[in-house]
C-alpha positions as CSV (number, residue, x, y, z in Angstrom):
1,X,84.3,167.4,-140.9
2,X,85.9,168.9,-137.8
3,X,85.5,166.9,-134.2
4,X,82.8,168.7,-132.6
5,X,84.6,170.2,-129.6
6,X,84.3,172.5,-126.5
7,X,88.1,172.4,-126.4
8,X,90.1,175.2,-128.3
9,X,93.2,172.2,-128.6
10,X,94.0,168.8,-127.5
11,X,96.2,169.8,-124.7
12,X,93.3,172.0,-123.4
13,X,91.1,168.5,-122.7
14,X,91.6,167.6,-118.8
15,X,90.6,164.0,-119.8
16,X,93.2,163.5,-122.3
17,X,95.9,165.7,-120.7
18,X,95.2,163.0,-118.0
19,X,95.8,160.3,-120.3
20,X,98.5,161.1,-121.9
21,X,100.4,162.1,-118.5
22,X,99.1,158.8,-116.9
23,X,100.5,156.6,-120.0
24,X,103.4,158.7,-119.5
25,X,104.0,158.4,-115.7
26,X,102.9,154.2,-116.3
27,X,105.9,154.1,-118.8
28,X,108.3,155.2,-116.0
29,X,106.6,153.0,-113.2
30,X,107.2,149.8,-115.5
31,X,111.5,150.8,-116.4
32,X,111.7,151.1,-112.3
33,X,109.5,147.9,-111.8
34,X,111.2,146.0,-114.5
35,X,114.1,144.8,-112.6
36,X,112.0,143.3,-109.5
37,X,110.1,141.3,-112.3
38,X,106.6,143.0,-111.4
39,X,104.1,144.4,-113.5
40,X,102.3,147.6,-111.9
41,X,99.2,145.9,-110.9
42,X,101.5,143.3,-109.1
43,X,103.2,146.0,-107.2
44,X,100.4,147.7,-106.7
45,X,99.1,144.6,-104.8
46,X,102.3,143.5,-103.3
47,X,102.5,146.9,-101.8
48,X,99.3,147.3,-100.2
49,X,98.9,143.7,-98.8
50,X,102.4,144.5,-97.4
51,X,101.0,148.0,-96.3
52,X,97.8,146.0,-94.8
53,X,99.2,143.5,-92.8
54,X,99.0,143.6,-89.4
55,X,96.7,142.4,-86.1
56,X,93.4,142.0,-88.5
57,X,93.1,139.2,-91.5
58,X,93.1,140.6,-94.7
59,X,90.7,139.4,-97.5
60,X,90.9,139.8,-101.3
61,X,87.9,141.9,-101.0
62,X,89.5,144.0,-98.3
63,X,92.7,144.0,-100.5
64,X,90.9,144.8,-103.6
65,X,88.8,147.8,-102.1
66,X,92.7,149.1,-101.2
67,X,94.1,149.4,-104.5
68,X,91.3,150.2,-106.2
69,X,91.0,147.2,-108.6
70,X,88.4,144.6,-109.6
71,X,87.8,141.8,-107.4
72,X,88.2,139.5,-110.1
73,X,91.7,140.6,-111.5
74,X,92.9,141.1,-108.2
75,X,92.3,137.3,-107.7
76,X,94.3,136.3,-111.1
77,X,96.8,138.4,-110.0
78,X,97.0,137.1,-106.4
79,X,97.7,133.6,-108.2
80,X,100.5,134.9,-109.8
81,X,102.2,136.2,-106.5
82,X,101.6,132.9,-104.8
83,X,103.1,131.0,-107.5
84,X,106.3,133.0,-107.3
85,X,105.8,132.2,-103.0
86,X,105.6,136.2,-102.7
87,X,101.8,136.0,-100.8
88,X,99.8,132.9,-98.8
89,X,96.6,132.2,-98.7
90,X,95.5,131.1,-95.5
91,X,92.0,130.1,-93.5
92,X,90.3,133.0,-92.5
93,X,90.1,133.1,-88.8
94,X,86.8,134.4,-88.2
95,X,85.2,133.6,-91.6
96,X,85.0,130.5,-93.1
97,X,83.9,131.4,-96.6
98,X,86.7,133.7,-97.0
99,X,90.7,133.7,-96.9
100,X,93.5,136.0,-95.1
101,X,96.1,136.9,-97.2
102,X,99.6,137.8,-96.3
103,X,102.9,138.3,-98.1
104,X,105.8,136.0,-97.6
105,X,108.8,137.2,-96.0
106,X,110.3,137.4,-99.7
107,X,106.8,139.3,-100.7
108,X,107.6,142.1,-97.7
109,X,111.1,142.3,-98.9
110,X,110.2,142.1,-102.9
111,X,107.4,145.3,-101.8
112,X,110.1,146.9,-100.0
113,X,112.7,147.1,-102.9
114,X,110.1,147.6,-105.4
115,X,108.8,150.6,-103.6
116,X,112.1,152.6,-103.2
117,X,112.5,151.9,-106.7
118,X,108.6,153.7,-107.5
119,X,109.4,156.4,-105.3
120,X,112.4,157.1,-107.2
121,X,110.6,157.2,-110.2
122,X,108.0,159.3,-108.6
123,X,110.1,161.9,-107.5
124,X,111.7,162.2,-110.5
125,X,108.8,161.8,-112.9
126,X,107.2,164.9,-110.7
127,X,110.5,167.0,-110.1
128,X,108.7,169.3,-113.1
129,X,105.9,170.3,-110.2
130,X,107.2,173.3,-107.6
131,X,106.7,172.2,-104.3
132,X,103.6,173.9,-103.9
133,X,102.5,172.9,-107.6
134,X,103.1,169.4,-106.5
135,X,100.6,169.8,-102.8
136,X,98.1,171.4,-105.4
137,X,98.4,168.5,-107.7
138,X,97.8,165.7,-104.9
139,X,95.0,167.8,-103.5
140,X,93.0,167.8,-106.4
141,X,93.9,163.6,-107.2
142,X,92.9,162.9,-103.8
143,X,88.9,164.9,-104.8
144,X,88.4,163.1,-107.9
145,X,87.7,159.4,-106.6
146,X,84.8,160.8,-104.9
């Protein structure tokens, strides 16, 4: 019995187009992340806390909402970075229930490196886009979260 299908071929499915270009993209994100000894999600929150810090406390809430991850996993992974002394924990200034995170010196520098080496992979990963296919391509990621 044939799959029961509004799509003429696989590669005609937007879903699994996405798919297979984001498990493609993923694959070049972790050979550039593999020499800084990060995982993507790890980067990924590095990267923004590093991004984030700045005059006002960030929480793991606030840090969460950022990257687009679950509350929960960002904690687990926020105890991985403080083990390797790449983010701190610290009271919350204005809230006692809650604590402001910031990335160690080594954490800035770690997110620094680490995000040259993304970019890199990003431009290269997306050299197959023109220019203008490339704009086009951003403008319609940047709809679909909404």
């Amino acid at each position: 019995m044939p799959l029961d299908t509004a799509h003429p071929d696989p590669s005609s499915s937007t879903g699994l187009m996405l798919w297979r270009v984001t498990n493609a993209w993923q694959r070049h994100i972790r050979v550039a992340l593999a020499p800084h000894d990060l995982t993507h999600v790890q980067y990924v929150l590095l990267a923004c806390l590093t991004w984030m810090t700045g005059s006002v406390p960030v929480t793991q809430r606030d840090l969460a909402e950022q990257a687009g991850t679950d509350v929960m996993m960002t904690s687990q992974v926020l105890r991985a970075l403080e083990a390797r002394r790449l983010v701190v924990r610290e009271p919350h200034p204005a809230d006692r229930r809650a604590v402001a995170l910031s990335a160690t010196p080594d954490g800035v520098r770690l997110a620094n490196e680490a995000t040259r080496a993304v970019e890199a992979a990003d431009a290269r990963y997306f050299a197959a886009l023109s220019a203008e296919e490339h704009d086009h391509f951003l403008r319609a990621l940047q709809q679909l979260p909404r």
